[in-house]
Structure formats: structure tokens, C-alpha cells
C-alpha positions as CSV (number, residue, x, y, z in Angstrom):
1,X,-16.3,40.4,23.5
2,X,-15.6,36.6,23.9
3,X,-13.7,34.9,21.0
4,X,-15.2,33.1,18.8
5,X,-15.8,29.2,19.2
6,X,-15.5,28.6,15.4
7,X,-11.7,27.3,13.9
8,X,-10.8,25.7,10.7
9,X,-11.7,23.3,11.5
10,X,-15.2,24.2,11.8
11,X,-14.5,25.8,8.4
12,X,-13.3,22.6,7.0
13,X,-15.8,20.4,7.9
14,X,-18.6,22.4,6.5
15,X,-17.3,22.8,3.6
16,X,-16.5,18.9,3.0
17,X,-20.1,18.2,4.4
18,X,-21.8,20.9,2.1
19,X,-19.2,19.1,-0.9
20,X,-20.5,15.8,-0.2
21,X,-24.0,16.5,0.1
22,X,-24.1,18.7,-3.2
23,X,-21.1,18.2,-5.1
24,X,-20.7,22.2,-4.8
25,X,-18.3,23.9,-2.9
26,X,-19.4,27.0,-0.1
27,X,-18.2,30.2,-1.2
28,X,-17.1,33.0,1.4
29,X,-20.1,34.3,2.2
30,X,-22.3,31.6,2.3
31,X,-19.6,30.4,5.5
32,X,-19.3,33.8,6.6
33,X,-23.3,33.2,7.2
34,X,-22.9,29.7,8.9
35,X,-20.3,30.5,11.0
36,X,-20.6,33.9,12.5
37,X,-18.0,35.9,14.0
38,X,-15.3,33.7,12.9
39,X,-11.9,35.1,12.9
40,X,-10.6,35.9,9.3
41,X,-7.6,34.2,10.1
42,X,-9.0,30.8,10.7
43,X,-12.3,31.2,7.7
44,X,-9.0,31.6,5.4
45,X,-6.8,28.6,6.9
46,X,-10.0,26.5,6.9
47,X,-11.0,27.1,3.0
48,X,-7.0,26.5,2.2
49,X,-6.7,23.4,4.2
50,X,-10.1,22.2,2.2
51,X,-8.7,23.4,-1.4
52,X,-5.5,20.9,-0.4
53,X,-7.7,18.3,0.0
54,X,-10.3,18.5,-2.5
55,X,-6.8,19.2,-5.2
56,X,-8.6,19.3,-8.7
57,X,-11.7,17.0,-8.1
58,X,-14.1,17.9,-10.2
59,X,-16.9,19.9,-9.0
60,X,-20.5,20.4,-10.4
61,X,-20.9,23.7,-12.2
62,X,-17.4,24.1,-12.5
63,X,-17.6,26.3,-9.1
64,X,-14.5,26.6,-7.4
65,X,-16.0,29.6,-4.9
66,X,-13.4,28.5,-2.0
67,X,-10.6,30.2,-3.4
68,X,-10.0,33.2,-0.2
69,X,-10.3,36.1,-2.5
């Protein structure tokens, strides 16, 4: 099986892209559905590094979905 091409990065940038466009934030298995056969590992890094960013910005609906758990 050949590793996966998808980091945190990949992660990361999704989620600020889907953020931006909708003021909503993705939850696990909506990026667990974008990026397939990503390594827990880096899904997990990638939504962390996102909630440092993003801190307490408000977001629409009050959904705050990109907590790991």
C-alpha cells in the first residue's frame, strides 16, 4: 500500500478554505471524506494546527466540530 499523499497541511488548508468560504468549520468526518486515506496522525496535527489559528474567532452556528475527538 503506498502512503498517503495527504499531510496537515492538506488538512489545514481545507479547513481554512472551507472557514472562509462558509464561516463554518469541517468536522472529522466531513475531512475524513475529502481526504481519503490520510494518516490519523497528520488529520489530528492538521485540525490542531487550524484550532491555534482560528483561537476563539467566532464561528457561525456556534460550531466548533474541529475539536479531534
Amino acid at each position: 500500500m503506498q502512503p498517503s499523499c495527504w499531510t496537515r497541511w492538506s488538512v489545514y488548508e481545507y479547513m481554512k478554505h472551507r472557514f472562509v468560504r462558509t464561516g463554518r468549520v469541517p468536522n472529522k468526518s466531513e475531512l475524513l471524506e475529502e481526504l481519503p486515506d490520510i494518516d490519523q496522525t497528520e488529520l489530528i496535527e492538521g485540525m490542531a494546527e487550524f484550532r491555534l489559528i482560528l483561537g476563539d474567532w467566532p464561528i457561525a452556528g456556534g460550531d466548533r466540530s474541529c475539536s479531534p475527538r
